[in-house]
MIGU-395582 format. One record per atom (N, C-alpha, C, O): residue number from 1; y negated, x negated, z. Coordinates in steps of 0.001 Angstrom, whole numbers. Layout:
N
SITE   n       v       u       w
SITE NUM       Y       X       Z
...
***
This chain:
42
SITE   n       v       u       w
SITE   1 -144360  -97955   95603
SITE   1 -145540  -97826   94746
SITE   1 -145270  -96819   93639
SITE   1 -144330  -97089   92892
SITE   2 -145768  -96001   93480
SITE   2 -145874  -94637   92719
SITE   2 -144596  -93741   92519
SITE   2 -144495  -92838   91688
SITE   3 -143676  -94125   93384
SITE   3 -142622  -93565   93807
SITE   3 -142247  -92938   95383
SITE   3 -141943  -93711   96291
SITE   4 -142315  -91277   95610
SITE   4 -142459  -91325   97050
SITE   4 -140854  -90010   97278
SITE   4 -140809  -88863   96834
SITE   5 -139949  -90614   97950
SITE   5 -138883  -89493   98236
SITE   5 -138808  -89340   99828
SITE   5 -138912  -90087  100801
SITE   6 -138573  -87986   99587
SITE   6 -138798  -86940  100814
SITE   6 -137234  -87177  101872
SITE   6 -137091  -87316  103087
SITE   7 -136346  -87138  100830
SITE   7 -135243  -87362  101819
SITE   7 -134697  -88091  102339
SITE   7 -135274  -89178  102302
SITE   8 -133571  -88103  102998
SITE   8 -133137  -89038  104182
SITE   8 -132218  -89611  102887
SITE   8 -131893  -88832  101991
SITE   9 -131866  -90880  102860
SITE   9 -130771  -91316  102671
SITE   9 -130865  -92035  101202
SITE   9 -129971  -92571  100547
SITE  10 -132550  -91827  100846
SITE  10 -132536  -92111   99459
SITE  10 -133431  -93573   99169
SITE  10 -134189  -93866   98245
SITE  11 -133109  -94136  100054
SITE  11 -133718  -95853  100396
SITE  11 -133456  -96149   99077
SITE  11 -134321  -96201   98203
SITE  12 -132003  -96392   98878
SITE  12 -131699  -97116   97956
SITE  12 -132048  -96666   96300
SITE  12 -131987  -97441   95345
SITE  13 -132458  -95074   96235
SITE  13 -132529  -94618   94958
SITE  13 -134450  -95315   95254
SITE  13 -134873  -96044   94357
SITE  14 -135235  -95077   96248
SITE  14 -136030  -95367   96439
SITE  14 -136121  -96780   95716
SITE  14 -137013  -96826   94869
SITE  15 -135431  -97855   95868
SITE  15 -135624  -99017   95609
SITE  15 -135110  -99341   94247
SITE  15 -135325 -100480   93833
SITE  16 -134654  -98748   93715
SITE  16 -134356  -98837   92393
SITE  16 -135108  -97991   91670
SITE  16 -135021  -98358   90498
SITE  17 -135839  -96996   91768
SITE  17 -137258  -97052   91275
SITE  17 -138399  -97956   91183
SITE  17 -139056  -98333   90212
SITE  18 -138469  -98192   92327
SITE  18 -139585  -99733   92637
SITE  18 -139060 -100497   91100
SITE  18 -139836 -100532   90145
SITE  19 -137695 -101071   91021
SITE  19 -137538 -102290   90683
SITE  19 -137881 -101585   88859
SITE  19 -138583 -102036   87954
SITE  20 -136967 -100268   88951
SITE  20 -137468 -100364   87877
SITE  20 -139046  -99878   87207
SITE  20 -139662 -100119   86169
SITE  21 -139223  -99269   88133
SITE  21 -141081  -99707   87769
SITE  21 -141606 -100709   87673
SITE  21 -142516 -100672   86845
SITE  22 -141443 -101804   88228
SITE  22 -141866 -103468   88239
SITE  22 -141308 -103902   86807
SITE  22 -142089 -104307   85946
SITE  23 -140020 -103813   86591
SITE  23 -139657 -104066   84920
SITE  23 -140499 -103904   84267
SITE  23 -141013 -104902   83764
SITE  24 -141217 -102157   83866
SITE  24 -141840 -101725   82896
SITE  24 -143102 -102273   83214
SITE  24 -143564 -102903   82263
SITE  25 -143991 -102251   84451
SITE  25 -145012 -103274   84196
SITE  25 -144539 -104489   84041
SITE  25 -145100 -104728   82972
SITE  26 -143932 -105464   84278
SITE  26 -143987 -107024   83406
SITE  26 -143436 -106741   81743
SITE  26 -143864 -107520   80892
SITE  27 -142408 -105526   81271
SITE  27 -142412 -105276   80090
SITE  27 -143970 -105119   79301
SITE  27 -144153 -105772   78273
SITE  28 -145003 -104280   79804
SITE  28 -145895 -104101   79382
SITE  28 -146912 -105237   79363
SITE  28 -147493 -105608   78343
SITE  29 -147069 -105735   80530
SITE  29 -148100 -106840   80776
SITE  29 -147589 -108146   79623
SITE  29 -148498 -108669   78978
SITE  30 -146169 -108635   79393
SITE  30 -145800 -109251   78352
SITE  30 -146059 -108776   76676
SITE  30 -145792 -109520   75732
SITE  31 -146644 -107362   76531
SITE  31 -146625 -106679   75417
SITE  31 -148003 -107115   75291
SITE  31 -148396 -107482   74184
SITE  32 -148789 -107119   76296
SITE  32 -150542 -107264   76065
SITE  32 -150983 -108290   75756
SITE  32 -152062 -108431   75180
SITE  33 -150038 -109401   76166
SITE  33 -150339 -110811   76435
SITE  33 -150341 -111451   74732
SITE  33 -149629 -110839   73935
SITE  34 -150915 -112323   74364
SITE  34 -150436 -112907   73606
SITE  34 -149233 -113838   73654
SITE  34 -148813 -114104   74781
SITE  35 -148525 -114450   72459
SITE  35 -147609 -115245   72340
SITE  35 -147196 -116018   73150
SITE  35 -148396 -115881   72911
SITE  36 -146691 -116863   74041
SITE  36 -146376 -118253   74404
SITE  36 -147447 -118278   76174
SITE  36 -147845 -119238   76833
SITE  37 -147565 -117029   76365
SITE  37 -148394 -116426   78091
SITE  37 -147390 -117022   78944
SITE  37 -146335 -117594   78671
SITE  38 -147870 -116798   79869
SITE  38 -146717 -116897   81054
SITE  38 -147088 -115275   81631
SITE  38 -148180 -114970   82111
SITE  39 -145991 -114388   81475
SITE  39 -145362 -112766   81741
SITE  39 -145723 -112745   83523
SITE  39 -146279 -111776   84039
SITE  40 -145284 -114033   84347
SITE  40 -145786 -113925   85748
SITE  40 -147195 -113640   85993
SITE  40 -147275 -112729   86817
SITE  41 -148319 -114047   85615
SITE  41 -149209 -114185   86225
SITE  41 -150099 -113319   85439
SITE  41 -150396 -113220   84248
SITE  42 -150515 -112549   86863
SITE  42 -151791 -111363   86143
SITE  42 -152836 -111993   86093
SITE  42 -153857 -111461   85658
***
């Protein structure tokens, strides 16, 4: 998801983009939320 690599061999850099894109949205979605939310659930 909003990460796309062209080359062979880059699964794993591939997937550590993912994850850290998923961080920064639950970082953010916890920033929007008020106090005492639950960060899981959109």
């Amino acid at each position: 998801m909003g990460y796309v690599f062209g080359l062979r061999g880059s699964r794993e850099a591939a997937v550590q983009a993912e994850a850290l894109e998923a961080k920064a949205l639950m970082c953010l979605r916890r920033l929007a939320r008020p106090e005492g939310s639950d960060p899981t659930v959109l």
